[in-house]
PDB file as gemmi writes it, atoms N, CA and C in Angstrom:
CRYST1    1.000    1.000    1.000  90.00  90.00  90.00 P 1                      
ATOM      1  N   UNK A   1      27.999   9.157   1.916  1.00  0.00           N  
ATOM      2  CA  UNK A   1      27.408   8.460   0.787  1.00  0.00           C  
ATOM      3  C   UNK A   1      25.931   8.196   1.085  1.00  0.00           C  
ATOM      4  N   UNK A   2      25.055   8.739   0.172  1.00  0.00           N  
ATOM      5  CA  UNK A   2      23.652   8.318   0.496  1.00  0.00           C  
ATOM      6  C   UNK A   2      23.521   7.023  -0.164  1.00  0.00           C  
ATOM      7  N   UNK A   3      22.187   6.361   0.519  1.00  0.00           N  
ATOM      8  CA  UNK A   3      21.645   5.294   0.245  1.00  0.00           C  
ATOM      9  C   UNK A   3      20.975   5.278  -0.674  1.00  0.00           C  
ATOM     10  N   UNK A   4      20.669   4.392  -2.139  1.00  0.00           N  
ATOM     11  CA  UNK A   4      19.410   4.811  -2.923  1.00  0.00           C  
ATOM     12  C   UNK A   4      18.141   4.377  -2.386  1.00  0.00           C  
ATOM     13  N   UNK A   5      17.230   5.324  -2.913  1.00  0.00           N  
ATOM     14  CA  UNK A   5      16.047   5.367  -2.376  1.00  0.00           C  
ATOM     15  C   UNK A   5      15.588   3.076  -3.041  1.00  0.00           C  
ATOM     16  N   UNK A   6      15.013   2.428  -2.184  1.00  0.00           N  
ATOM     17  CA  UNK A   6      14.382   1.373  -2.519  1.00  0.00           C  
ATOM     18  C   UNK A   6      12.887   0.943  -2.311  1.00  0.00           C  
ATOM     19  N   UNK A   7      12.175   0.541  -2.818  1.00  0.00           N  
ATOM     20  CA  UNK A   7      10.868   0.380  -2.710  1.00  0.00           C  
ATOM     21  C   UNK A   7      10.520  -1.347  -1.884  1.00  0.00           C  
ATOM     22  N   UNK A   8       9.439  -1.484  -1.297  1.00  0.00           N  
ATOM     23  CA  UNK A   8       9.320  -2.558  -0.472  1.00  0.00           C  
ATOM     24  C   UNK A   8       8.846  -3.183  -1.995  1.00  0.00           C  
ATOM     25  N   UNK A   9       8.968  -4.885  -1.482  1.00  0.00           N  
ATOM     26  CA  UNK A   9       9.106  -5.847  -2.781  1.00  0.00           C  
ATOM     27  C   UNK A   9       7.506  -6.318  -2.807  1.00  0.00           C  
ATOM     28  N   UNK A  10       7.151  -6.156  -4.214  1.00  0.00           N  
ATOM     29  CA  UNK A  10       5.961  -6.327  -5.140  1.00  0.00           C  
ATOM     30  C   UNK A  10       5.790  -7.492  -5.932  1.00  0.00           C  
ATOM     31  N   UNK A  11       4.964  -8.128  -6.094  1.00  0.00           N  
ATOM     32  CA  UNK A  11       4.996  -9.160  -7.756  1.00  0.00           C  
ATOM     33  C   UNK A  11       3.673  -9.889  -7.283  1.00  0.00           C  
ATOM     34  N   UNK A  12       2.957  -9.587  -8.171  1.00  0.00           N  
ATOM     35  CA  UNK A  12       1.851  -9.614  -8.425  1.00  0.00           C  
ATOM     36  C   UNK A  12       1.579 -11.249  -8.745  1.00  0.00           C  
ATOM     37  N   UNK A  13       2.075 -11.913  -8.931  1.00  0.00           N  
ATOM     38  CA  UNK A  13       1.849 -13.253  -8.672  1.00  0.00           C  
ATOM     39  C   UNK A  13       2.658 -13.955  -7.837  1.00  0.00           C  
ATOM     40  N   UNK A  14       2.472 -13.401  -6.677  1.00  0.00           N  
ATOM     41  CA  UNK A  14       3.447 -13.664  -5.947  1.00  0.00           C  
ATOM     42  C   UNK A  14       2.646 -15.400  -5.407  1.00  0.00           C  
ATOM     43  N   UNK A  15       3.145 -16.522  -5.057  1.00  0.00           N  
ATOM     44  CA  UNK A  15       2.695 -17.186  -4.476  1.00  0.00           C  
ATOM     45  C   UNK A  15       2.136 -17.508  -2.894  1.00  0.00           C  
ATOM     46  N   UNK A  16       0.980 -17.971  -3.135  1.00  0.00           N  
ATOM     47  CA  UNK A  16       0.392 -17.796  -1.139  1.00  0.00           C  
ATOM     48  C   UNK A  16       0.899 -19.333  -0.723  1.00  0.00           C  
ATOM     49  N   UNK A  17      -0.129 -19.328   0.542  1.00  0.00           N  
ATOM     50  CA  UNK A  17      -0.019 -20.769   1.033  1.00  0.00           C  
ATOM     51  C   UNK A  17      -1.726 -21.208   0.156  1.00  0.00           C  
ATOM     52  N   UNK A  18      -2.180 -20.966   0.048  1.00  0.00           N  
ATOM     53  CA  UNK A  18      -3.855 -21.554  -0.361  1.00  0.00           C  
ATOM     54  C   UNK A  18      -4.793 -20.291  -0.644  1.00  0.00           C  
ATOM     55  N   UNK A  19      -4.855 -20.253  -1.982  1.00  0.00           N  
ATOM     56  CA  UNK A  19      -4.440 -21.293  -3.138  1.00  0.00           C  
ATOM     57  C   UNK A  19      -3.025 -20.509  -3.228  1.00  0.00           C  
ATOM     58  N   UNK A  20      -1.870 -21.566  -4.251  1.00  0.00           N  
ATOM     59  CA  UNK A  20      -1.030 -21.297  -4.778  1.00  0.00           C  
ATOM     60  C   UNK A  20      -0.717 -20.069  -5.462  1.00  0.00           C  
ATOM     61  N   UNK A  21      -1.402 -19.933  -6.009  1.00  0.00           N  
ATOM     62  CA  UNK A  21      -1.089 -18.496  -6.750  1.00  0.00           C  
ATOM     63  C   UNK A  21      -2.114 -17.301  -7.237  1.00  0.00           C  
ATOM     64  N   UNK A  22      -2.566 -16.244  -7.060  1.00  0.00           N  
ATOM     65  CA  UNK A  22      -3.760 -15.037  -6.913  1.00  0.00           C  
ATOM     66  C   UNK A  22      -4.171 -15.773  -8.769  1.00  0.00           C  
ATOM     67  N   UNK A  23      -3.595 -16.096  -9.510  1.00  0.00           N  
ATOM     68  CA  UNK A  23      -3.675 -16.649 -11.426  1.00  0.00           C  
ATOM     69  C   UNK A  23      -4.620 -17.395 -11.054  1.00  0.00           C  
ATOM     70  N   UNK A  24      -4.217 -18.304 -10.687  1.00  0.00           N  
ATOM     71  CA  UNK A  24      -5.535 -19.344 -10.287  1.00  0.00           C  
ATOM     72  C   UNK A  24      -6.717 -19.575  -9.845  1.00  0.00           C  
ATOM     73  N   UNK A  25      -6.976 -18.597  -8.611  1.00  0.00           N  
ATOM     74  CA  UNK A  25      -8.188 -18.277  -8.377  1.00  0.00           C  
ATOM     75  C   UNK A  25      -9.334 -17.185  -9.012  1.00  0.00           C  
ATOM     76  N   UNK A  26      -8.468 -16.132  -9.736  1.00  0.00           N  
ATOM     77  CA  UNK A  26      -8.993 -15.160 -10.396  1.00  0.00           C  
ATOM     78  C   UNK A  26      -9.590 -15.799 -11.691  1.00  0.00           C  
ATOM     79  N   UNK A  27     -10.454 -15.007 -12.320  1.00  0.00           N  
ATOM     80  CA  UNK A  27     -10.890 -16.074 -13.540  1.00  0.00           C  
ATOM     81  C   UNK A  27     -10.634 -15.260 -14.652  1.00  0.00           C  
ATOM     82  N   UNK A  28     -10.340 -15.365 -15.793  1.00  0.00           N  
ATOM     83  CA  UNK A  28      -9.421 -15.386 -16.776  1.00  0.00           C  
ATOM     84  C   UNK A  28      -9.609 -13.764 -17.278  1.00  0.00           C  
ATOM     85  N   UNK A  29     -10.546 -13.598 -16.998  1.00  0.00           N  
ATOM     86  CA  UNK A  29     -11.098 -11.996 -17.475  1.00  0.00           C  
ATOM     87  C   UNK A  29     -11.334 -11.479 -16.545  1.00  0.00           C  
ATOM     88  N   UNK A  30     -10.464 -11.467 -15.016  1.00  0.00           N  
ATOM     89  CA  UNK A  30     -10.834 -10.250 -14.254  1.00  0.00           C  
ATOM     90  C   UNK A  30     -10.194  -9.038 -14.271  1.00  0.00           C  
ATOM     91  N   UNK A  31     -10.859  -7.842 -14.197  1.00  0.00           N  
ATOM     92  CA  UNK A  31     -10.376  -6.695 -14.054  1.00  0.00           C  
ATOM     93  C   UNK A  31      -8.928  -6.626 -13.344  1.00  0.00           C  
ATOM     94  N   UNK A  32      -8.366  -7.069 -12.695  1.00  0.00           N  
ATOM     95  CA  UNK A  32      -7.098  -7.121 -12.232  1.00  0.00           C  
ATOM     96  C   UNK A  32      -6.232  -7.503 -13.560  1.00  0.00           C  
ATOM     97  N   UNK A  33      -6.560  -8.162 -14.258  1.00  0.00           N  
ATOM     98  CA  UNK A  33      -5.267  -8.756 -15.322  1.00  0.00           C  
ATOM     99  C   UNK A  33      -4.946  -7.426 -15.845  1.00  0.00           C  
ATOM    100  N   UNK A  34      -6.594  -6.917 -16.374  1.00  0.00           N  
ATOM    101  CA  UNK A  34      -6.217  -5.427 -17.381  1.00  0.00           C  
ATOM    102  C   UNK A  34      -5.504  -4.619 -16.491  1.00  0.00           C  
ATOM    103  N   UNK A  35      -5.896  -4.448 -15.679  1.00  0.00           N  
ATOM    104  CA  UNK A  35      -4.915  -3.038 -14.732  1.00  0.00           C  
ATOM    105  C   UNK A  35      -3.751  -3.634 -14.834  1.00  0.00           C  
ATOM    106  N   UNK A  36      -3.001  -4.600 -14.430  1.00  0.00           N  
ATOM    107  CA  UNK A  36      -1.774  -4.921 -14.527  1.00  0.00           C  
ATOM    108  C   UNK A  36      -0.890  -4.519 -15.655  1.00  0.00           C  
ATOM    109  N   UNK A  37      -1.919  -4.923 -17.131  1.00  0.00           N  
ATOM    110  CA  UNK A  37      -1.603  -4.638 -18.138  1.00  0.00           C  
ATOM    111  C   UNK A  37      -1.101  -3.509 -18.727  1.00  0.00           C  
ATOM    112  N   UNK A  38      -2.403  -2.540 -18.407  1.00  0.00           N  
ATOM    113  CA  UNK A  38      -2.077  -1.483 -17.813  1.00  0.00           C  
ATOM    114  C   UNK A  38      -0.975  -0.609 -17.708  1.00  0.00           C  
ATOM    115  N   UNK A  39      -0.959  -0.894 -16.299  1.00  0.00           N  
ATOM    116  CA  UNK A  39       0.089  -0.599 -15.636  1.00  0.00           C  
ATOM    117  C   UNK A  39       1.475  -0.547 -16.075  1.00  0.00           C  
ATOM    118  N   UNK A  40       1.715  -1.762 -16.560  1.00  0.00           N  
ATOM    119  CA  UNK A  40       3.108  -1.573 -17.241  1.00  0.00           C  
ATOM    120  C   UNK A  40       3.351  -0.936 -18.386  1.00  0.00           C  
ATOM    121  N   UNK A  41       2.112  -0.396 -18.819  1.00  0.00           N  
ATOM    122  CA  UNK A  41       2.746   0.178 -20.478  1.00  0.00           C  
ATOM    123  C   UNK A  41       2.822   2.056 -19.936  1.00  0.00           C  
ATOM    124  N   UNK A  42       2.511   1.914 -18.558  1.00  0.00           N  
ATOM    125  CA  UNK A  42       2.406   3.531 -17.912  1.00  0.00           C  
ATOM    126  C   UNK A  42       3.866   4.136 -17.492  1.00  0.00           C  
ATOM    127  N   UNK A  43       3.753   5.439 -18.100  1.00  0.00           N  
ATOM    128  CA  UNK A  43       5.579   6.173 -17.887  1.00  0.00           C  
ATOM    129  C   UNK A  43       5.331   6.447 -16.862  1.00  0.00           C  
ATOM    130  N   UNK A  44       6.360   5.734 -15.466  1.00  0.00           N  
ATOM    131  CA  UNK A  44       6.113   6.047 -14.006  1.00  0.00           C  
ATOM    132  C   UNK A  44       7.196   6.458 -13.608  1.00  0.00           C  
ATOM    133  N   UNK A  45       8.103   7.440 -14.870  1.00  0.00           N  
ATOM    134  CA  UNK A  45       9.371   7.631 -14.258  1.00  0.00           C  
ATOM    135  C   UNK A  45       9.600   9.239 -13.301  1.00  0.00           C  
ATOM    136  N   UNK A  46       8.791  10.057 -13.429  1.00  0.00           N  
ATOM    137  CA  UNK A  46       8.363  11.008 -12.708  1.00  0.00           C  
ATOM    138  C   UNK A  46       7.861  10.816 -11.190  1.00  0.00           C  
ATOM    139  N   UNK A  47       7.429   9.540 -10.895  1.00  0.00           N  
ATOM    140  CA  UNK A  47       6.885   8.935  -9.445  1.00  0.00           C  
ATOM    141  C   UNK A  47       8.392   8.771  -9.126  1.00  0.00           C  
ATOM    142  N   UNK A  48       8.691   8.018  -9.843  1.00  0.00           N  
ATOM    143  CA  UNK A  48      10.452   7.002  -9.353  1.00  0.00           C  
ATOM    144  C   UNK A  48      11.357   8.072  -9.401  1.00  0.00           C  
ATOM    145  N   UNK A  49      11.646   9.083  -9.969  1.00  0.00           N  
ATOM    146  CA  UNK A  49      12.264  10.052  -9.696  1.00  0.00           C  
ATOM    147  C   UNK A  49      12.533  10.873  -8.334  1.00  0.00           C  
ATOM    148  N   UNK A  50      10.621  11.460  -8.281  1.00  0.00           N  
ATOM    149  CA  UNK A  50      10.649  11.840  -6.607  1.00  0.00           C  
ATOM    150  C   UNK A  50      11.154  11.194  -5.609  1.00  0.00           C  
ATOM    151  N   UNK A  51      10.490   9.698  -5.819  1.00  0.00           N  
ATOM    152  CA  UNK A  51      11.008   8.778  -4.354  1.00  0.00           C  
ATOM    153  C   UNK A  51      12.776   8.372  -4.399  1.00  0.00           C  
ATOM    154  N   UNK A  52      12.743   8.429  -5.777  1.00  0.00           N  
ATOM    155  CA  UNK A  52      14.653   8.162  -5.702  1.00  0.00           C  
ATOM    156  C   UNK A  52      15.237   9.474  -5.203  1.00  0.00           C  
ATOM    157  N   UNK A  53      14.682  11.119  -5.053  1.00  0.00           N  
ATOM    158  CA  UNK A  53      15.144  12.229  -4.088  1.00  0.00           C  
ATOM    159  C   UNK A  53      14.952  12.348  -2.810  1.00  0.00           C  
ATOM    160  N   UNK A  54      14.138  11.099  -2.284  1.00  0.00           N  
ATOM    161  CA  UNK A  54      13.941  11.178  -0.969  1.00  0.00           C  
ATOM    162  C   UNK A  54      14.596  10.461   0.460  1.00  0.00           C  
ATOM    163  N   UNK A  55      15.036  10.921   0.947  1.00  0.00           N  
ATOM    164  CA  UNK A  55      15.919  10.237   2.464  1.00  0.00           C  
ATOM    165  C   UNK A  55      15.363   8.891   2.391  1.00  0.00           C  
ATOM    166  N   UNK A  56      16.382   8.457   1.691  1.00  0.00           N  
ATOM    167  CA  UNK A  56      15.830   6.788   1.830  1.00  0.00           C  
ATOM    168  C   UNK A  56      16.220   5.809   3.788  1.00  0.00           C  
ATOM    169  N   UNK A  57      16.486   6.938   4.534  1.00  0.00           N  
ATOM    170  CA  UNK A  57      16.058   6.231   5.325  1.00  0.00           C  
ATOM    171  C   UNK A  57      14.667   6.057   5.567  1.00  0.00           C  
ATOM    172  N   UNK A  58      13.790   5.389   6.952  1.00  0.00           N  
ATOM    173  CA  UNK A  58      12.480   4.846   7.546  1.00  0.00           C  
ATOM    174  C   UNK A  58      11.748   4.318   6.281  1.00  0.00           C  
ATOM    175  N   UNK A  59      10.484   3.772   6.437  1.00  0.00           N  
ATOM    176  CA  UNK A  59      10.044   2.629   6.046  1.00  0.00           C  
ATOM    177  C   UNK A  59       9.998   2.714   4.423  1.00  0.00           C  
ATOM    178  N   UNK A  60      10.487   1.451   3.852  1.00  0.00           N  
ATOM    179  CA  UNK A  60      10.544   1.213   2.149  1.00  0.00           C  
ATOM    180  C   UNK A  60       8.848   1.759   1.727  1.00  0.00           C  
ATOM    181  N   UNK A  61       9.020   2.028   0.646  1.00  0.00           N  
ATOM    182  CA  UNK A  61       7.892   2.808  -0.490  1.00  0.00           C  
ATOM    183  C   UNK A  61       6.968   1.854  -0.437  1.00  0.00           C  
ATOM    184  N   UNK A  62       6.103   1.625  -0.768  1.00  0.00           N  
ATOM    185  CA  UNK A  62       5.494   0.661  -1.922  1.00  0.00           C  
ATOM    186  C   UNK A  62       5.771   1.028  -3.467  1.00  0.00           C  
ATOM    187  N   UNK A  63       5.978  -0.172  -4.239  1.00  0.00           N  
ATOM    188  CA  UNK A  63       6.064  -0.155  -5.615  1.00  0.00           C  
ATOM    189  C   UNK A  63       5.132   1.288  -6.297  1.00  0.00           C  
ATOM    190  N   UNK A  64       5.552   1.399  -6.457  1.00  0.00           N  
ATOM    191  CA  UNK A  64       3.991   2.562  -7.549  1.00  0.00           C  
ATOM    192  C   UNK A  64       3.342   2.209  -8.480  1.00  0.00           C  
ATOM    193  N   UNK A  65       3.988   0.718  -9.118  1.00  0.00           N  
ATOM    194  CA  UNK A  65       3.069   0.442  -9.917  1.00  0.00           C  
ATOM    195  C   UNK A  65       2.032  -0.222  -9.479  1.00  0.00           C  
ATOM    196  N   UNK A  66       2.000  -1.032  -8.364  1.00  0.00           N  
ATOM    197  CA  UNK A  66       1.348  -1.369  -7.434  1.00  0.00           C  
ATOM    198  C   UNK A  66       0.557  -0.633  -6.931  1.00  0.00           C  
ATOM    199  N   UNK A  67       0.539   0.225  -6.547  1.00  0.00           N  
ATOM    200  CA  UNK A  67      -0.088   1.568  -5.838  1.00  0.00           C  
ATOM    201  C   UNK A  67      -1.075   2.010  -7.148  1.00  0.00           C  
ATOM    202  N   UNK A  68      -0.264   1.907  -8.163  1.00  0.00           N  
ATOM    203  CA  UNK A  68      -1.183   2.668  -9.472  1.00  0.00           C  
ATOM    204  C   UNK A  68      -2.703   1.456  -9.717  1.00  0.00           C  
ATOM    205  N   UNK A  69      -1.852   0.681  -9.673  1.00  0.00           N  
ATOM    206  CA  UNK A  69      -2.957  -0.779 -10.216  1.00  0.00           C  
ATOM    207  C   UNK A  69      -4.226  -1.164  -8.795  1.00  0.00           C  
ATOM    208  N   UNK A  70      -3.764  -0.468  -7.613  1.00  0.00           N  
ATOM    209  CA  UNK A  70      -4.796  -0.224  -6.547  1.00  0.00           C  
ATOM    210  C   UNK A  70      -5.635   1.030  -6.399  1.00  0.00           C  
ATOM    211  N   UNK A  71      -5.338   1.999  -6.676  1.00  0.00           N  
ATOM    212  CA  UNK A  71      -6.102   3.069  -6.882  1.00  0.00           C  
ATOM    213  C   UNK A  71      -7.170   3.089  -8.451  1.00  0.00           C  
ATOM    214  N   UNK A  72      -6.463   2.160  -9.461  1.00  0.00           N  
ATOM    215  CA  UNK A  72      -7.863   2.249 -10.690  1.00  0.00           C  
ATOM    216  C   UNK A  72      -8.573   1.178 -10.471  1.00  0.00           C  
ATOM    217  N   UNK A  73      -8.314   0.530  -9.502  1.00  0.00           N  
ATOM    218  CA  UNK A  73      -9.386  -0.855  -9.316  1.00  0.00           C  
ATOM    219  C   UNK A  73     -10.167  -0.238  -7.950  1.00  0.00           C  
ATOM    220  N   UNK A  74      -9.764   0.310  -6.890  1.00  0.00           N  
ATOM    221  CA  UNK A  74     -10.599   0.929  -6.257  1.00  0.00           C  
ATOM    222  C   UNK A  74     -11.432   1.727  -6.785  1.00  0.00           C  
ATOM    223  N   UNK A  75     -11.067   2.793  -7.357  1.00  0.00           N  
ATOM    224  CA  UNK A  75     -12.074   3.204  -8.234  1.00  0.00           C  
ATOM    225  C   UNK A  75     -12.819   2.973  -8.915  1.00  0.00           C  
ATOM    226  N   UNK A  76     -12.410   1.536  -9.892  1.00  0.00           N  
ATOM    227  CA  UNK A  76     -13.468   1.297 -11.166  1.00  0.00           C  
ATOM    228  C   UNK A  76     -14.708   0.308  -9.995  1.00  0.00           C  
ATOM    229  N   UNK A  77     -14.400  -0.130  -9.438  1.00  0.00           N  
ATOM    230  CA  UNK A  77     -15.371  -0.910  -8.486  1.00  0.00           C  
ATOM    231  C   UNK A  77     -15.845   0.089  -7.082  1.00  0.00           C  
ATOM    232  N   UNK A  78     -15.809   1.289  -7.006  1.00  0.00           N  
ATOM    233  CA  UNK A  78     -16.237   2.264  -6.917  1.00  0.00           C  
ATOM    234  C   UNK A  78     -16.090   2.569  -5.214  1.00  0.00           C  
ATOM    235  N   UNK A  79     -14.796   2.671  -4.934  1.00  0.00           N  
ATOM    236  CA  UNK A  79     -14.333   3.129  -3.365  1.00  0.00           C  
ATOM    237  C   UNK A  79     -13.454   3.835  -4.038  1.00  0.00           C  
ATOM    238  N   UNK A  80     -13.789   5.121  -4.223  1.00  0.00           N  
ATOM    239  CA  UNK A  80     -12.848   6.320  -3.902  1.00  0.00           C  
ATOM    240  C   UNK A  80     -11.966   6.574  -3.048  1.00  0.00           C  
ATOM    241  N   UNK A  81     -12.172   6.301  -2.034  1.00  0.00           N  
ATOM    242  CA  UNK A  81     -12.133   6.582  -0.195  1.00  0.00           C  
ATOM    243  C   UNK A  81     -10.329   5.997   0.072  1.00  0.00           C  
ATOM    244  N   UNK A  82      -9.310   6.298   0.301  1.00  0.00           N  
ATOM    245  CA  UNK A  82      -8.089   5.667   0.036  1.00  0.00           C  
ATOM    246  C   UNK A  82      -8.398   4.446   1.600  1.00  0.00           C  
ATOM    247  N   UNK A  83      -9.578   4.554   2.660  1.00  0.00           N  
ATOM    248  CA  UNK A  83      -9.866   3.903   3.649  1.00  0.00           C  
ATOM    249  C   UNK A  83     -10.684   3.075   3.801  1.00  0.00           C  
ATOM    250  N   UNK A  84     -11.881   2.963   2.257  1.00  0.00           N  
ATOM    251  CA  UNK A  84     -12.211   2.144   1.975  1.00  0.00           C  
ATOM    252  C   UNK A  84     -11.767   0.552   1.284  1.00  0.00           C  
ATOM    253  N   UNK A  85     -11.109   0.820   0.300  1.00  0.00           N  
ATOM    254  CA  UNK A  85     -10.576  -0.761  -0.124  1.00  0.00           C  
ATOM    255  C   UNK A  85     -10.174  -1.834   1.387  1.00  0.00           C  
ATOM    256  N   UNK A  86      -9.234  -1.169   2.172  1.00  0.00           N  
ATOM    257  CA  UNK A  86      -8.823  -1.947   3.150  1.00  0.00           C  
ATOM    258  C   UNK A  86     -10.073  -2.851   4.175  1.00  0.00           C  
ATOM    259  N   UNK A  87     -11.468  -2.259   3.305  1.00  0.00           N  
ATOM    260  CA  UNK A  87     -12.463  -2.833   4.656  1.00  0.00           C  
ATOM    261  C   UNK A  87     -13.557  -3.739   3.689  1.00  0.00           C  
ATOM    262  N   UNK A  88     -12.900  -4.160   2.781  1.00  0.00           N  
ATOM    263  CA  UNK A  88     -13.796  -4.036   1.512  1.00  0.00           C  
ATOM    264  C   UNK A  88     -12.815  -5.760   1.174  1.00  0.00           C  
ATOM    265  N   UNK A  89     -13.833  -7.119   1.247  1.00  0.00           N  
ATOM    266  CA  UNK A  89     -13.497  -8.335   0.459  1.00  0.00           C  
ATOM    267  C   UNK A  89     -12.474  -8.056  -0.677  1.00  0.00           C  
ATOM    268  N   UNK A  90     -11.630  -8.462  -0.728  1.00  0.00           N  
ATOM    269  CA  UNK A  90     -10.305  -8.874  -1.461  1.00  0.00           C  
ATOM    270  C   UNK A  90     -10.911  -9.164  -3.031  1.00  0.00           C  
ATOM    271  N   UNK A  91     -11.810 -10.043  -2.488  1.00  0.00           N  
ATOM    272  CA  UNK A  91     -11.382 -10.914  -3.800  1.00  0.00           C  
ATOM    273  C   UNK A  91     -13.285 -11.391  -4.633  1.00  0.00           C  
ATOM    274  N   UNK A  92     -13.522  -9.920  -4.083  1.00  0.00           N  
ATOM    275  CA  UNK A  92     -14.867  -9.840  -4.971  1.00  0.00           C  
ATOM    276  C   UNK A  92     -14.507  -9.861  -6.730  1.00  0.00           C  
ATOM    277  N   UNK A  93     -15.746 -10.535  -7.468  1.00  0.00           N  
ATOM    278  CA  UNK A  93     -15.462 -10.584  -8.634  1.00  0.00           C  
ATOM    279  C   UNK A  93     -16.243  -9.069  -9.682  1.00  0.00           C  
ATOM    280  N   UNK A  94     -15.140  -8.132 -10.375  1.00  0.00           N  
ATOM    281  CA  UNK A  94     -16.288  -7.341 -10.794  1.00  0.00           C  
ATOM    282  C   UNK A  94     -15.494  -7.417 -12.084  1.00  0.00           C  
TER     283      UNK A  94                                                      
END                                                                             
């Protein structure tokens, strides 16, 4: 019996220790809300397909919608580079 393929766990408002929640500190019109927005109205069932054919053993996925909503914000704030965002302030405002 195979395992189904599962993705490591995502949610975008997820709560921190300080501040409470990424909502709060962001300000009401940042580019993150729209990508989110985004994001969910996007058919990602062709991504979820592949990874649901794949040996779901070793390490869980990341979400893809997640993944999707990090690659158009790297881009629109202009790191192409999939090695850039990671070196690059979090929580610049653009």
């Amino acid at each position: 019996m195979v395992k189904p393929k599962s993705f490591r766990p995502w949610n975008p408002e997820q709560t921190l220790l300080f501040p409470p929640s990424p909502v709060e500190w962001l300000p009401e019109n940042h580019l993150v809300f729209f990508l989110l927005d985004l994001a969910a109205e996007l058919d990602l069932r062709e991504i979820h397909s592949y990874d649901l054919q794949k040996d779901p053993r070793g390490e869980k996925a990341y979400e893809p919608r997640m993944m999707v909503v990090l690659l158009l914000y790297a881009y629109r704030v202009g790191l192409p580079s999939s090695r850039l965002p990671g070196r690059r302030p979090a929580c610049r405002r653009h």
